[in-house]
DRENFIBA-265320 format. One line per 5 residues: number of its first residue (from 1); their letters; for each residue x, y, z of C-alpha. Coordinates in steps of 0.1 Angstrom, whole numbers, always signed. Last residue first. Example, Ala and Ser with C-alpha at 12.3 -4.5 7.8 and 13.67 -1.06 7.14 Angstrom:
<atoms>
2) SA) +137/-11/+71 ~ +123/-45/+78;
</atoms>
This chain:
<atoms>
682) XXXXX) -67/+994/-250 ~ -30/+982/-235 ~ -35/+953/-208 ~ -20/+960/-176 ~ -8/+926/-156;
677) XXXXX) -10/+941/-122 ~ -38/+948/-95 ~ -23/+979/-78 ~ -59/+990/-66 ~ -58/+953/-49;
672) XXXXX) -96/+939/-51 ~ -116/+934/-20 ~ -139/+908/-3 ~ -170/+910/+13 ~ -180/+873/+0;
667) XXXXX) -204/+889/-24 ~ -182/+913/-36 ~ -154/+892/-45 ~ -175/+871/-67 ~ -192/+905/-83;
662) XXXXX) -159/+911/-95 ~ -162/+894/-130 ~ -194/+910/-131 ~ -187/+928/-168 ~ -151/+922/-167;
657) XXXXX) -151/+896/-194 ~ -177/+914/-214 ~ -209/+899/-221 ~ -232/+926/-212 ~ -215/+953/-216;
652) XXXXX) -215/+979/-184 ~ -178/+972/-181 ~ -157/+976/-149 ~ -172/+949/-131 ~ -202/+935/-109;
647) XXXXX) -208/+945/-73 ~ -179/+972/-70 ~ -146/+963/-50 ~ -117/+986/-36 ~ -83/+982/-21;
642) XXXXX) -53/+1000/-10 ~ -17/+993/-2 ~ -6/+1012/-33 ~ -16/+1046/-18 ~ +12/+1043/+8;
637) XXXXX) +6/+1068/+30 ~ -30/+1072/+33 ~ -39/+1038/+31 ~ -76/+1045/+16 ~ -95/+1011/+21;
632) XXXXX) -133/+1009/-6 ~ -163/+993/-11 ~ -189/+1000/-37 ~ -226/+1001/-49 ~ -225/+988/-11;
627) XXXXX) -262/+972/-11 ~ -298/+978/-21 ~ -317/+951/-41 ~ -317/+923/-15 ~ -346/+899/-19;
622) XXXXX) -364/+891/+9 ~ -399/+903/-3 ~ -428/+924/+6 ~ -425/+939/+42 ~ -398/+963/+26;
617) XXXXX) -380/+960/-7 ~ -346/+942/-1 ~ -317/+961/+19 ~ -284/+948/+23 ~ -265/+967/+51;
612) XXXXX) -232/+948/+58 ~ -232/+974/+89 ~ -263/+960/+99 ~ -295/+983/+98 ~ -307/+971/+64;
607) XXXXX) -294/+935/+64 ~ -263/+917/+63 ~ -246/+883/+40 ~ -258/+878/+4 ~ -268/+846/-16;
602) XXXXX) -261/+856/-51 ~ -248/+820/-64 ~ -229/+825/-92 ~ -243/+818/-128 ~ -213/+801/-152;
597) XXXXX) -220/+820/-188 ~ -237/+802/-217 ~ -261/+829/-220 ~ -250/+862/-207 ~ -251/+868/-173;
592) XXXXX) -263/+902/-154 ~ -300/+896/-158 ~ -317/+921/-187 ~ -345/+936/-164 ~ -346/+962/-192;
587) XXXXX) -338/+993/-171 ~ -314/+971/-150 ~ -317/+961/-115 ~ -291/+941/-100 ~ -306/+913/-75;
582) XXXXX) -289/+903/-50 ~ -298/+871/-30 ~ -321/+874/+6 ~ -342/+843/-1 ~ -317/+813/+2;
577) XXXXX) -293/+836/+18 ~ -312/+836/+51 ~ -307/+798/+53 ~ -339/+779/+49 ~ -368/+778/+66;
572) XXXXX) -388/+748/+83 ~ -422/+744/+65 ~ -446/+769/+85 ~ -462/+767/+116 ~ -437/+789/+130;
567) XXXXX) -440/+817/+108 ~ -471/+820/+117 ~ -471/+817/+153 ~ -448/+842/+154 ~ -464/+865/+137;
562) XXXXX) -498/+857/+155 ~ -482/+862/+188 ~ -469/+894/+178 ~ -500/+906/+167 ~ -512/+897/+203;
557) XXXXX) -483/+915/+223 ~ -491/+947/+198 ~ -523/+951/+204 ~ -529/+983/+187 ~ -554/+1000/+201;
552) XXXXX) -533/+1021/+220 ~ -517/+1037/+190 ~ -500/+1070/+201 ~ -477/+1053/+229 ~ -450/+1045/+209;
547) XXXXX) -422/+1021/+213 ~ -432/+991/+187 ~ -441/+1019/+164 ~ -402/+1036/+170 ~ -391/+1006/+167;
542) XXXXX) -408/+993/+136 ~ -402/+1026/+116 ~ -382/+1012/+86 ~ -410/+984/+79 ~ -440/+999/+92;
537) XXXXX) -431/+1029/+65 ~ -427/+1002/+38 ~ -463/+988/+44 ~ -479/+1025/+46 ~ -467/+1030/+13;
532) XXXXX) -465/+1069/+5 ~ -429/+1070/-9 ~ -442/+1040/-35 ~ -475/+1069/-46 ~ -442/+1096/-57;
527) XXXXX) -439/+1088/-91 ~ -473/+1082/-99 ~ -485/+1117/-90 ~ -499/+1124/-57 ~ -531/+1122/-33;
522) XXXXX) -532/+1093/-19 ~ -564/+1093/-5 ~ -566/+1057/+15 ~ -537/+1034/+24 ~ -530/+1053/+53;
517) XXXXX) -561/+1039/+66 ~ -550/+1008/+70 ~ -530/+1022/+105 ~ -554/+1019/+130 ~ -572/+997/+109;
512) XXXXX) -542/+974/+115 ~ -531/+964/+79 ~ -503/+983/+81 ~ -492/+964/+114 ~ -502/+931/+108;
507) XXXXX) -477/+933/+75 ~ -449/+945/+96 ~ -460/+916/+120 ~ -453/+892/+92 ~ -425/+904/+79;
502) XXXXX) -401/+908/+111 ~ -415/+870/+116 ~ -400/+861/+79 ~ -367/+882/+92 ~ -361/+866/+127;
497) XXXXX) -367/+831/+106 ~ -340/+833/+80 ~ -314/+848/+107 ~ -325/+817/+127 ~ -312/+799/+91;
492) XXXXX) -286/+812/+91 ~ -261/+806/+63 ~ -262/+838/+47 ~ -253/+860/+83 ~ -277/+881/+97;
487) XXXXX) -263/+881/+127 ~ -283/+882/+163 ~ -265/+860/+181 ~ -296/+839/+184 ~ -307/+824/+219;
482) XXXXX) -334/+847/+217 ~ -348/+836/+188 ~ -341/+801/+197 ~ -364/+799/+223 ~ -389/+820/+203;
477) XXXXX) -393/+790/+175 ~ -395/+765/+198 ~ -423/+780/+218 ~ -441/+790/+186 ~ -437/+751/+182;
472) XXXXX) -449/+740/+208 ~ -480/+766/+205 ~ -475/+797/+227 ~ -501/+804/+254 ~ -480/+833/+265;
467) XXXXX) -458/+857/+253 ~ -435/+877/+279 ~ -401/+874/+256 ~ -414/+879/+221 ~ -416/+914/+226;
462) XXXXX) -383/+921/+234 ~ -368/+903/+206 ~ -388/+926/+184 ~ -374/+960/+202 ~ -339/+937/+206;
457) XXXXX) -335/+934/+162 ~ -323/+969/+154 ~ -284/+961/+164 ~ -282/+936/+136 ~ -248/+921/+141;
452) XXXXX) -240/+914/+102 ~ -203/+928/+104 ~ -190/+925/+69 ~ -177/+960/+58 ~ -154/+961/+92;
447) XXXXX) -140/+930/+91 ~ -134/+934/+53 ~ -111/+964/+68 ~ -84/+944/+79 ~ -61/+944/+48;
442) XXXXX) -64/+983/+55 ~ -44/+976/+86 ~ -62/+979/+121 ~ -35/+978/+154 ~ -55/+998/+182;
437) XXXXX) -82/+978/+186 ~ -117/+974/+204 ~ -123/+1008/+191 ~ -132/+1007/+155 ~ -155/+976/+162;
432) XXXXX) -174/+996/+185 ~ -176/+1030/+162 ~ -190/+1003/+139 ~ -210/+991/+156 ~ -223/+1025/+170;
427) XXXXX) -229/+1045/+134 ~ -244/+1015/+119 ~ -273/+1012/+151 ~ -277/+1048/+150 ~ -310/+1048/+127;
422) XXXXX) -307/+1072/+97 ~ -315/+1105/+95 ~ -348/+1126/+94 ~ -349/+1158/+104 ~ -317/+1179/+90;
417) XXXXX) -293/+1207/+91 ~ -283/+1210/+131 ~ -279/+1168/+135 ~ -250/+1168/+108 ~ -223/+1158/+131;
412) XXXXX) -243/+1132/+149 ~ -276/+1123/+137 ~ -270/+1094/+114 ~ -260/+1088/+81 ~ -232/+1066/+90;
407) XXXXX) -200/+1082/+90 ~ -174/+1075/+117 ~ -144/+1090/+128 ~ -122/+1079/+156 ~ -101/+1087/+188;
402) XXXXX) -104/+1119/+175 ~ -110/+1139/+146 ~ -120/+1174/+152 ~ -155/+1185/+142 ~ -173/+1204/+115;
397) XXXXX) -207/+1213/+106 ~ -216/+1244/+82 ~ -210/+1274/+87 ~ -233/+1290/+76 ~ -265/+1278/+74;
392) XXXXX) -281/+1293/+42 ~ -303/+1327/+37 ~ -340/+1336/+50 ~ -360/+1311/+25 ~ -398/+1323/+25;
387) XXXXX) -423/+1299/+56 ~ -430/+1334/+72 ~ -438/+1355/+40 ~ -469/+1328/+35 ~ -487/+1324/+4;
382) XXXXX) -464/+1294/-7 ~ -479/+1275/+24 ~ -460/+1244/+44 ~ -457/+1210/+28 ~ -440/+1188/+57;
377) XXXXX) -415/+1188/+81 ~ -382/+1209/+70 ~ -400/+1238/+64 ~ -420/+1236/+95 ~ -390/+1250/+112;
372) XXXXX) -388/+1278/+93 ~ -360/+1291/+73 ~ -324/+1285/+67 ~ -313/+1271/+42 ~ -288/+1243/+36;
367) XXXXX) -261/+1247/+6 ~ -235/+1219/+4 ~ -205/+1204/+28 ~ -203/+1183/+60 ~ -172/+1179/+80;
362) XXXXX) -144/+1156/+93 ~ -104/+1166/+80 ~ -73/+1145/+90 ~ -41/+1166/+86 ~ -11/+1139/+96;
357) XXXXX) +14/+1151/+68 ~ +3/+1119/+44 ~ -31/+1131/+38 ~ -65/+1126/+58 ~ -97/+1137/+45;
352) XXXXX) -139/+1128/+54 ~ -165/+1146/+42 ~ -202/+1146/+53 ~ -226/+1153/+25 ~ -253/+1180/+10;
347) XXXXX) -260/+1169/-24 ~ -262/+1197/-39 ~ -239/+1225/-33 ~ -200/+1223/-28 ~ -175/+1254/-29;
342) XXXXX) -163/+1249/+6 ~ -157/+1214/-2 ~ -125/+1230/-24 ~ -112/+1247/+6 ~ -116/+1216/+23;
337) XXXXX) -98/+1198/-1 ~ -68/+1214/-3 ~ -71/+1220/+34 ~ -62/+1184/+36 ~ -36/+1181/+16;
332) XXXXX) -27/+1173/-18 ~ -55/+1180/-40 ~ -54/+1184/-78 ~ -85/+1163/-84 ~ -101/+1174/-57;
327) XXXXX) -104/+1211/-74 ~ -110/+1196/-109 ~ -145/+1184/-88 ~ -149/+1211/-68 ~ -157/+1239/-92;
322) XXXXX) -185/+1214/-98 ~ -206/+1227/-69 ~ -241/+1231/-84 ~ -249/+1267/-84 ~ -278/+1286/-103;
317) XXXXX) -286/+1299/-67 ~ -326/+1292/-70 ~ -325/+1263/-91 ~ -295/+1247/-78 ~ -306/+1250/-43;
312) XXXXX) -340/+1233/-42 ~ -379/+1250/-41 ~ -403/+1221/-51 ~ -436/+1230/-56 ~ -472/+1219/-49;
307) XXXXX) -503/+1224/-67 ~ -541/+1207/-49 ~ -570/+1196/-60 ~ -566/+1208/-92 ~ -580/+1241/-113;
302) XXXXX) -546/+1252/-117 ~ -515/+1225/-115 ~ -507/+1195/-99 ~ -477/+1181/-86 ~ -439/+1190/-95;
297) XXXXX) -449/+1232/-99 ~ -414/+1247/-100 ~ -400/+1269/-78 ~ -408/+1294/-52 ~ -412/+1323/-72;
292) XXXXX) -440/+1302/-97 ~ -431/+1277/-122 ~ -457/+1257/-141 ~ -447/+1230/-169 ~ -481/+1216/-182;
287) XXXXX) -478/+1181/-202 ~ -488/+1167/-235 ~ -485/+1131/-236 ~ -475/+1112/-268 ~ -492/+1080/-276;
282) XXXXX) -484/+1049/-265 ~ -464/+1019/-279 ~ -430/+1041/-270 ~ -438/+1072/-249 ~ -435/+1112/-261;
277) XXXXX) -434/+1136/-238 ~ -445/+1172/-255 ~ -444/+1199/-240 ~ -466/+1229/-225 ~ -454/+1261/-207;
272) XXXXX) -458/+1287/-177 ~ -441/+1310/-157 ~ -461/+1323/-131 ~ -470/+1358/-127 ~ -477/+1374/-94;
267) XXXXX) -509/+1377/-72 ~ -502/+1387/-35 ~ -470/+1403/-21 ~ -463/+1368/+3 ~ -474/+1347/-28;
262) XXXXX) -504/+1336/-47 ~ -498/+1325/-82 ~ -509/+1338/-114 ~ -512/+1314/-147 ~ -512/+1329/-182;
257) XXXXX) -533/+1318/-214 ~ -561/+1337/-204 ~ -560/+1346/-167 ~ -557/+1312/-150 ~ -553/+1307/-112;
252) XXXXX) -527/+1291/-85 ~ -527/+1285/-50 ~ -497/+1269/-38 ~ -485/+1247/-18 ~ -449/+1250/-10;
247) XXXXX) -424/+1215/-8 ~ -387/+1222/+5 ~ -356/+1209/-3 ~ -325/+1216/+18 ~ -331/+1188/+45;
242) XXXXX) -296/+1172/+57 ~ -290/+1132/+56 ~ -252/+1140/+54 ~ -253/+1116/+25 ~ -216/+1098/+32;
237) XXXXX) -180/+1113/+15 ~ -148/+1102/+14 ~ -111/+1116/+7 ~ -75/+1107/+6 ~ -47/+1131/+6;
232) XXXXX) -7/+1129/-7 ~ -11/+1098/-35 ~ -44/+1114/-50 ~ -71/+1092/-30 ~ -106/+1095/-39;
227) XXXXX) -140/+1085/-31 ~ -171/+1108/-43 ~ -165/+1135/-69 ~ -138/+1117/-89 ~ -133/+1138/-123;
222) XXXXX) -163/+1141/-153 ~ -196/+1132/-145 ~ -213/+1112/-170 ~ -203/+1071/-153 ~ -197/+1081/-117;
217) XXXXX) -161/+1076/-106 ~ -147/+1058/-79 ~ -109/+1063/-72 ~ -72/+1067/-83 ~ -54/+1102/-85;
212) XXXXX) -25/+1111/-107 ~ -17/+1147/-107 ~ -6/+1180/-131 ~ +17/+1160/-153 ~ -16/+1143/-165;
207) XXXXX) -30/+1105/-146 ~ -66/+1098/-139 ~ -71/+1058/-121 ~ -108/+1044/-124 ~ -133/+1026/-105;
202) XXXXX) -169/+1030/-121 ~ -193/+1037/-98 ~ -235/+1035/-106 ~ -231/+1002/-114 ~ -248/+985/-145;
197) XXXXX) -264/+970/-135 ~ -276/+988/-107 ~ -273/+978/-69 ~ -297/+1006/-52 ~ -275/+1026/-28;
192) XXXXX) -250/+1021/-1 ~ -218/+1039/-2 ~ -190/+1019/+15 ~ -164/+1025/+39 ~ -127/+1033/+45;
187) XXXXX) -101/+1059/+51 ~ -72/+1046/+73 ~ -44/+1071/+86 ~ -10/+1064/+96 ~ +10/+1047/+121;
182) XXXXX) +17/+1014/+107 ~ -5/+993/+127 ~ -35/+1014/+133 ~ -50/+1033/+158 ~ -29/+1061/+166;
177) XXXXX) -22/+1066/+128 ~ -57/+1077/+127 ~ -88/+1058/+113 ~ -113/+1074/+95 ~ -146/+1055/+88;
172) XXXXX) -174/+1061/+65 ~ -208/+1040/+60 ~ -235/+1045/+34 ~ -276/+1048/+41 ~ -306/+1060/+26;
167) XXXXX) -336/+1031/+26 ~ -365/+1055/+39 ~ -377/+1061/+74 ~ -344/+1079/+87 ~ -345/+1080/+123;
162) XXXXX) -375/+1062/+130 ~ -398/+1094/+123 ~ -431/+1074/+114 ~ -454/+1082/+141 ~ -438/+1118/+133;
157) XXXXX) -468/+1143/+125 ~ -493/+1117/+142 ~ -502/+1141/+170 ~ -515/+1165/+138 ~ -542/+1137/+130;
152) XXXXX) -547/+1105/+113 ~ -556/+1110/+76 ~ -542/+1142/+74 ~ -513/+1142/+97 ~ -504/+1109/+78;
147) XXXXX) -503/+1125/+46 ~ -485/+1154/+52 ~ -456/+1134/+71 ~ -457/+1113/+36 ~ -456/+1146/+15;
142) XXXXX) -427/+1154/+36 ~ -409/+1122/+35 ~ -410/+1130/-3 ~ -385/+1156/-1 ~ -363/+1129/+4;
137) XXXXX) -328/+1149/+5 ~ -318/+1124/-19 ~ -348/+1126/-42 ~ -329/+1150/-67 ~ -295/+1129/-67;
132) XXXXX) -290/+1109/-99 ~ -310/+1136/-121 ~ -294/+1161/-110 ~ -257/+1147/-119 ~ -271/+1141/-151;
127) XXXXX) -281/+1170/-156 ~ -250/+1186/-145 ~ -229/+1165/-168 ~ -248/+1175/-195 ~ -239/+1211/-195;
122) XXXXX) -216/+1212/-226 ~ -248/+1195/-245 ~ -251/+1163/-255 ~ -251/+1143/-289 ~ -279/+1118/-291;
117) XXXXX) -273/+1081/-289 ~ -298/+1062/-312 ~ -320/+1036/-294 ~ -341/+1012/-311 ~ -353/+995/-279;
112) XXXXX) -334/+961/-278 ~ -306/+976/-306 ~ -299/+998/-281 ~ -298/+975/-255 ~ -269/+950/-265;
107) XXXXX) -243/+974/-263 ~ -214/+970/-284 ~ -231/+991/-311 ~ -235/+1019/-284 ~ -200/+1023/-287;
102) XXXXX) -195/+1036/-319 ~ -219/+1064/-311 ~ -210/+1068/-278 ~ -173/+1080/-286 ~ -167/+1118/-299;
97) XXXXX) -198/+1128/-279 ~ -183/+1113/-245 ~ -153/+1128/-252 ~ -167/+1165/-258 ~ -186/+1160/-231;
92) XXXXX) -153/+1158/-214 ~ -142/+1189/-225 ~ -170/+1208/-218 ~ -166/+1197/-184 ~ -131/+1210/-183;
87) XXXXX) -138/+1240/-202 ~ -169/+1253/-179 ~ -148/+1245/-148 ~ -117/+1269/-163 ~ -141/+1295/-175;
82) XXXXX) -162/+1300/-135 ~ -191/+1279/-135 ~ -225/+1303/-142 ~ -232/+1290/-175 ~ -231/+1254/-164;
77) XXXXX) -252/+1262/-133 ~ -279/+1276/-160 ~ -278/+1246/-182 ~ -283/+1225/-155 ~ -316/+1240/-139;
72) XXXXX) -327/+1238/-174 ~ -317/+1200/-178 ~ -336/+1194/-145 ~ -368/+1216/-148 ~ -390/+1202/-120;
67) XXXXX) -416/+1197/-144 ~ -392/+1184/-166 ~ -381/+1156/-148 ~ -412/+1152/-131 ~ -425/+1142/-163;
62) XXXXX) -397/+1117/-177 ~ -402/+1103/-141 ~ -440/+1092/-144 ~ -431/+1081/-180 ~ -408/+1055/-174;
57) XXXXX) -436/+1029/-174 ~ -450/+1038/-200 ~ -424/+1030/-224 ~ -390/+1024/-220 ~ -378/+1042/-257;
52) XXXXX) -395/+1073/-257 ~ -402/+1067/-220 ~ -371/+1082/-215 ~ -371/+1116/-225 ~ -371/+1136/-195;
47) XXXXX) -338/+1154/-201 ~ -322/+1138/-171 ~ -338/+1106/-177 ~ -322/+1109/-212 ~ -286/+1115/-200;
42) XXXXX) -292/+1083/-173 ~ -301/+1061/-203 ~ -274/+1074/-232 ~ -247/+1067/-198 ~ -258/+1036/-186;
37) XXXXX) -263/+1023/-225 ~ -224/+1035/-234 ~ -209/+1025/-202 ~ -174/+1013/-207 ~ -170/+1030/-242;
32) XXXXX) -188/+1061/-231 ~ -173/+1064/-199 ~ -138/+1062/-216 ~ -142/+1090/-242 ~ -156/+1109/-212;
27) XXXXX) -125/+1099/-191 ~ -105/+1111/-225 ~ -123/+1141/-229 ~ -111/+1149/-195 ~ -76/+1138/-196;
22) XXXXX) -68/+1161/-224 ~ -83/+1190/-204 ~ -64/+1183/-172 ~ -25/+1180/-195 ~ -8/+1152/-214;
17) XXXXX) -30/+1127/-213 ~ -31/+1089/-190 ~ -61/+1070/-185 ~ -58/+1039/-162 ~ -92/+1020/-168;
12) XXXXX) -105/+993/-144 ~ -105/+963/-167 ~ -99/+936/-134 ~ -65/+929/-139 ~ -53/+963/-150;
7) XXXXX) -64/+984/-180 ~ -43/+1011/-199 ~ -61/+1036/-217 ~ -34/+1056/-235 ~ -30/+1101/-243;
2) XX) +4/+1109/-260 ~ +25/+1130/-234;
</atoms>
């Protein structure tokens, strides 16, 4: 079988080879044609190299990057992947190192910076694979919990726990036969991260004598880790929200040109380095790369205030979880892809699975340790035998499918391996819309993906209720408030007006001195100073502030007032979609059309806790710059019947014809036919 690219409708890729290996190097011959700057930029974030050509302001990351040791922790999963995984990824690099060069002269951006695309290493994959998902078990909650405990006291550990007070989030349903019209299972949902352009998923279809599997790819990772559907079983995945990553603090000395550290037995070697980052228009800076038994040293160092490392399951089991990934690929079943889960590390997730002999499949997969419960709170001593790793929780989560299944980041199914998960409000829409019928056909899941019911918005309507004194037209404003429906739909302009008064008493609140004083003694590296902003925390934690009990000085009846006073003194607003527009972001804040292109309007539909979640950057702005990087319908039985949509297109070339020529689709909550027809040899 000669190896072809086919490309459908849209310029989703259909690669066809004769055998796994062929097809490999021809999805990384692919990826590198499709996504030549997306994958040169994420490869060299991996390595830490990319304020070589970005500047200064990359270089926070290029630091951690190797402090943590990303490409080494790579290198050494890669050597320890059984011979058939270590081939196959191999292979692929092989691809991408066979095409990137040509193809970085269609992309605009390395000619913008001066880029030259550097050959990778078998292991790249890995590393980049790292370097996409280190902060998702949001290790830097914990400095944030240290923080406030520090600046206002031990009570204060969790002021801020508002189930899941970062921007994570993705939704997941499974839908037996029972439930829908033709009698088999429904897989659908969308993964809900920062919209990139270009877009972190490529859609793609894999086809050898040994399988033939459609889904959603990420550009420098061979296979479909994600979202998948192979004709007999259909999978998906959500973060499971679990806590595997913990911080130590360490206490660390010179003796010469060595550094000890202090640990359960007392003084012990640390491993220690210098290198070299350089940084376009600056000058290069040398950095310190510290690793003690814990793990590496990510803030600080010897002779600081304070060194802190990050312990995380790659490093210390030298295991990633790519056996997997061929594994899925050649699923047909169910327990084909549960035994494959089995073998999954980092990033911990809930799975979901359904094929066409009835199995259906609900459970997390990864590596979680076990160990102290203060662990999974905050920075906790390195000295301390009590606070050491004690093995992994086994097993992990599962649960039988029944009337439904839904993923949503939230407690749940997952509750046992984390702290901090998302706010139910998804989880229960959607679980509501889910029920109500019995009938659901994958042409029907828009319905789901675009409810804007923002279940999070009673605790402020609440407030507004018992306010008195109002102004006429405070009074206006709050009557119809509460006779919203509570939708953050485009066109609403109430939506509009819930949000600016959101934002203006999340801004009362972190400037409360009560609170103000978070903003004092940050005490981390660059990188990590925007997980420690007291204005974001308000934001995500505004019920559980609105609820608690610990800040009795804080009027919050009168900040209220002044919010809504505010907002209602101001010139009338306009729809919620006149502020809340997507914005892609893009290393070089290029914009997503070329010149002489039509521009679309990017007016967008939802809000962080509404199942259409579209988050924008909290208390500061209204512009949405997290959304579905993807939507997708598994029919389970009749693979053909399903759909999928990405923000902007298939190519990350600007200019292309299927650069954003899906973003349309996207915007209105629409979805693209996987079967789109009229393929186009290239």
């Amino acid at each position: 079988m000669d190896a072809k690219v086919d490309r459908d409708a849209w310029g989703v890729p259909q690669l066809t080879a004769g055998d796994p290996l062929a097809l490999a190097y021809l999805q990384g011959q692919n990826a590198a044609t499709d996504r030549a700057w997306q994958l040169e930029l994420e490869h060299h974030r991996a390595l830490g190299t990319s304020a070589a050509f970005l500047g200064r302001e990359a270089l926070a990351w290029d630091v951690f990057a190797r402090q943590a040791r990303l490409d080494d922790t790579a290198q050494r999963c890669w050597e320890q992947l059984d011979d058939g995984t270590r081939a196959w990824t191999s292979a692929y690099v092989d691809g991408v190192n066979r095409s990137l060069p040509g193809a970085a002269g269609s992309a605009p951006e390395f000619a913008a910076t001066g880029l030259v695309p550097s050959r990778w290493q078998p292991w790249a994959p890995i590393s980049n694979w790292l370097a996409i998902h280190i902060l998702f078990a949001g290790f830097p909650t914990k400095l944030w919990r240290e923080h406030v405990a520090r600046r206002l006291g031990e009570p204060f550990l969790d002021l801020f726990n508002a189930e899941g007070p970062d921007t994570a989030g993705s939704n997941g349903w499974l839908i037996p036969g029972s439930r829908t019209a033709t009698g088999t299972p429904i897989i659908a949902g969308d993964p809900h991260r920062y919209v990139e352009s270009p877009g972190v998923y490529q859609q793609v279809r894999l086809t050898c004598p040994e399988y033939d599997v459609i889904g959603l790819a990420v550009p420098g990772v061979p296979g479909i880790a994600h979202f998948g559907h192979t004709g007999g079983v259909a999978w998906a995945i959500t973060n499971a929200m679990a806590d595997y990553q913990d911080l130590y603090s360490e206490q660390l000395r010179r003796t010469g040109s060595t550094v000890e550290a202090l640990g359960p037995d007392g003084w012990q070697p640390a491993a220690r380095h210098t290198e070299v980052v350089e940084v376009a228009g600056a000058d290069p800076v040398e950095i310190e790369v510290i690793e003690t038994a814990r793990g590496p040293v990510i803030i600080g160092g010897p002779g600081e205030s304070r060194a802190i490392s990050l312990r995380y399951p790659p490093r210390v089991t030298h295991r990633i979880g790519f056996e997997a990934l061929p594994q899925l690929l050649a699923a047909t079943t169910v327990e084909d892809v549960d035994r494959a889960v089995d073998r999954w590390v980092e990033p911990v997730n809930v799975v979901m699975a359904a094929d066409t002999a009835g199995g259906l499949l609900h459970r997390t997969a990864g590596l979680v340790p076990t160990r102290h419960q203060d662990n999974r709170l905050r920075v906790v001593p390195g000295s301390e035998a009590e606070h050491q790793w004690q093995g992994w929780h086994d097993p992990m989560p599962r649960a039988t499918v029944g009337e439904v299944a839904v993923m949503a980041n939230s407690r749940e199914l997952a509750e046992p391996l984390g702290v901090d998960f998302a706010a139910p409000h998804r989880f229960r829409r959607i679980r509501e819309l889910l029920l109500e019928r019995d009938d659901w056909t994958v042409g029907e899941m828009p319905v789901i993906h675009t409810d804007t019911l923002l279940g999070s918005s009673a605790a402020l309507l609440d407030l507004l209720v018992d306010l008195e004194n109002l102004s006429p037209e405070a009074t206006d404003l709050r009557q119809q408030l509460l006779a919203w429906d509570r939708r953050m739909d485009a066109a609403s302009t109430i939506a509009s007006s819930y949000a600016a008064v959101r934002k203006a008493l999340v801004r009362r609140l972190a400037e409360h001195p009560a609170l103000a004083v978070l903003d004092q003694g940050l005490d981390v590296p660059e990188l990590f100073v925007p997980y420690l902003d007291t204005l974001a925390h308000a934001y995500f934690a505004l019920e559980n502030l609105i609820a608690t009990e610990l800040l009795p000085d804080v009027n919050l009846s009168w900040l209220t007032q002044e919010a809504l006073e505010e907002v209602a003194h101001r010139k009338p607003r306009g729809p919620w979609g006149d502020t809340h527009h997507l914005t892609p972001l893009h290393a070089l804040r290029s914009p997503i059309f070329a010149p002489g292109e039509e521009h679309y309007d990017l007016s967008v539909s939802g809000d962080h806790h509404c199942v259409w979640s579209t988050s924008a950057v909290p208390g500061l702005t209204d512009t949405c710059i997290r959304a579905s990087a993807a939507r997708y319908a598994w029919d389970v039985a009749d693979r053909d019947n399903s759909a999928w949509i990405v923000p902007l297109g298939a190519s990350g070339v600007l200019g292309d014809p299927h650069h954003h020529d899906q973003l349309p689709l996207w915007l209105r909550g629409e979805l693209a036919p996987v079967n789109s027809e009229v393929p186009v040899e290239g």
